[in-house]
Steps between C-alpha positions, in 0.01 A plus 500: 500500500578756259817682528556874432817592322587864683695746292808700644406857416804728545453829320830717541588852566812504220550894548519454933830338452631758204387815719618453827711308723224283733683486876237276656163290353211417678224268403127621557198391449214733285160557557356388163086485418403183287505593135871657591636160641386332203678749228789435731514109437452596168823680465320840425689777686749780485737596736680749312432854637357338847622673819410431895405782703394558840116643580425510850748221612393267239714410230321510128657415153396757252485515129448113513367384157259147530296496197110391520443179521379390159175335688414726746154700489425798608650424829856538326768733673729780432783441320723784671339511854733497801519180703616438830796297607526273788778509736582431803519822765885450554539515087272753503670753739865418353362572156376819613813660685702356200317657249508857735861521381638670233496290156294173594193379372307196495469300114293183433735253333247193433156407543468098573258224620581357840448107589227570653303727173574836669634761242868676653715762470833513527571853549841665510670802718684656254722817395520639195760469247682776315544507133830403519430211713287369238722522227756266714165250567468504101925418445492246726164354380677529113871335667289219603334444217833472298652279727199227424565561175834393481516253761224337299727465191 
């Protein structure tokens, strides 16, 4: 029997968590075509400027960057197109009156593989923070980085 050695592929939002406050995360699945999946397990995609938005009561992420897959032929895909998340109707409606309100929006925070080989997003309800608010996130982030410091010595 030969054994496959899966990689964890966890490629990050880092700006999600420096822009806004997330209130509540959901996890979602995407609907991906082939050559997509398999830049995916490759670690090749950006989540940087990626945003969710509603179109006709389903929920797409935007702006996401999955490079072509290096083997593809002709039948390689976008890199920018939008893609459709999978939710449950419940999620889906909560989601929606949420994001109806003043302030919220929906951020992707990470792209991984599931158990099963299914690519997910964990997705984020979040509000955005002021410039002041990010100046704390960077004191605190600086604080904590002293105090290793010293308690290392």
């Amino acid at each position: 029997m030969k054994e496959e050695k899966e990689q964890n592929v966890h490629i990050k939002n880092k700006r999600a968590y420096f822009d806004f406050h997330i209130d509540d995360k959901f996890v979602a699945g995407i609907k991906l075509l082939g050559t997509e999946i398999k830049s995916i397990r490759q670690g090749k995609a950006n989540l940087t400027d990626s945003f969710c938005t509603f179109i006709n009561d389903n929920l797409y992420i935007r702006n996401l960057h999955i490079s072509e897959y290096s083997h593809g032929s002709f039948y390689n895909h976008e890199a920018k197109r939008d893609r459709v998340l999978l939710l449950q109707k419940k999620e889906l409606k909560k989601l929606k009156s949420r994001t109806e309100e003043k302030g919220f929006t929906i951020v992707p925070l990470t792209i991984f593989i599931s158990e099963r080989g299914f690519a997910k997003v964990e997705i984020g309800l979040a509000q955005g923070k002021k410039t002041f608010d990010k100046r704390e996130t960077m004191k605190e982030r600086d604080s904590k980085i002293e105090m290793d410091r010293v308690m290392k010595r």
